[in-house]
C-alpha positions in Angstrom: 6.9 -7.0 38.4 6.1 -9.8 36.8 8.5 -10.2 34.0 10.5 -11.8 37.6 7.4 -14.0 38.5 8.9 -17.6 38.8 6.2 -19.2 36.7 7.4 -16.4 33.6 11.2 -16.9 34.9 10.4 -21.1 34.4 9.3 -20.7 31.0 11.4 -18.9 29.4 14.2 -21.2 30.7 12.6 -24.1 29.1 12.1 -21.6 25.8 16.2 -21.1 26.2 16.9 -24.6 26.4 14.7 -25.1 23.3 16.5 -22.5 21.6 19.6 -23.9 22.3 19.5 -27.6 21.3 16.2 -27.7 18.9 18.0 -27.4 15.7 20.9 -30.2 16.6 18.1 -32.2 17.8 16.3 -31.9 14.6 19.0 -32.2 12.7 19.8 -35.9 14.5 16.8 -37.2 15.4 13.9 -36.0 12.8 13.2 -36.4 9.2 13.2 -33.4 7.1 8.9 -33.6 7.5 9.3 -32.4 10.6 10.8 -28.8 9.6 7.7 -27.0 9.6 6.6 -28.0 13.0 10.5 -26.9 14.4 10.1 -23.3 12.3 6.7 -23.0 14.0 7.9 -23.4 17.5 10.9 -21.7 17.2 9.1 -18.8 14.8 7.0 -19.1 18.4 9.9 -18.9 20.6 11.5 -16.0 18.8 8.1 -13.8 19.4 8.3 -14.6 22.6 11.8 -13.5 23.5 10.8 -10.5 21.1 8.3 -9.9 23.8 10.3 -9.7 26.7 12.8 -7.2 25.3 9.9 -5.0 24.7 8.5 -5.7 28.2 12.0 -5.2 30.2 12.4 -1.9 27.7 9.3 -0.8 29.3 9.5 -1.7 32.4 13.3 -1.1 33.4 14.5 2.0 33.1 18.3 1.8 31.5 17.8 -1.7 29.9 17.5 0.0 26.2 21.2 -0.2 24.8 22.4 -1.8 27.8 24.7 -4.9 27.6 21.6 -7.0 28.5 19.8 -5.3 25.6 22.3 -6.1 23.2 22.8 -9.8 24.5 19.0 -10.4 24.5 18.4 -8.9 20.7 21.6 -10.3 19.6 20.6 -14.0 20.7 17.3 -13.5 19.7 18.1 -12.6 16.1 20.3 -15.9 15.9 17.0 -17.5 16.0 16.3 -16.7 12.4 19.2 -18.9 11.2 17.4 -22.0 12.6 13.8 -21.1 10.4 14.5 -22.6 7.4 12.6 -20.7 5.1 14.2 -17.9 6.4 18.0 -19.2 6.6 17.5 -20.3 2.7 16.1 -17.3 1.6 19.7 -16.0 3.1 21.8 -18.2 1.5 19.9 -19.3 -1.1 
């Protein structure tokens, strides 16, 4: 299938990393300007990862409520905290 094409597998490894170490990044190394372009790409990255738990739901048969279902949706939904418009309308 191609949800395990390596091109697909590449990209979303570089869309983990970014997930991983955008927001300390931003936080250390960018003015508060730049927020806007960091929600946009990680607004971006969290459609994408939205994406591919809907594809693998599809396409594998007992991934729904599986423990790779719940990791996927869990990480992805820790995603929101870094979108600042989002994680201040939490907080306030």
């Amino acid at each position: 299938m191609y949800l395990n094409h390596w091109i697909l597998q590449t990209a979303m490894l570089v869309l983990v990393i970014y997930a991983l170490f955008a927001d300390d990044l931003k936080m250390a190394a960018f003015p508060k300007s730049a927020d806007d372009a960091f929600n946009a790409l990680t607004l971006s990255v969290l459609i994408a990862f939205s994406v591919e738990i809907i594809l693998n739901i599809i396409s594998q048969e007992n991934y729904l409520f599986s423990f790779y279902f719940w990791l996927d949706a869990v990480a992805t939904l820790t995603l929101l905290t870094d979108i600042t418009w989002i994680w201040d309308g939490i907080v306030g």
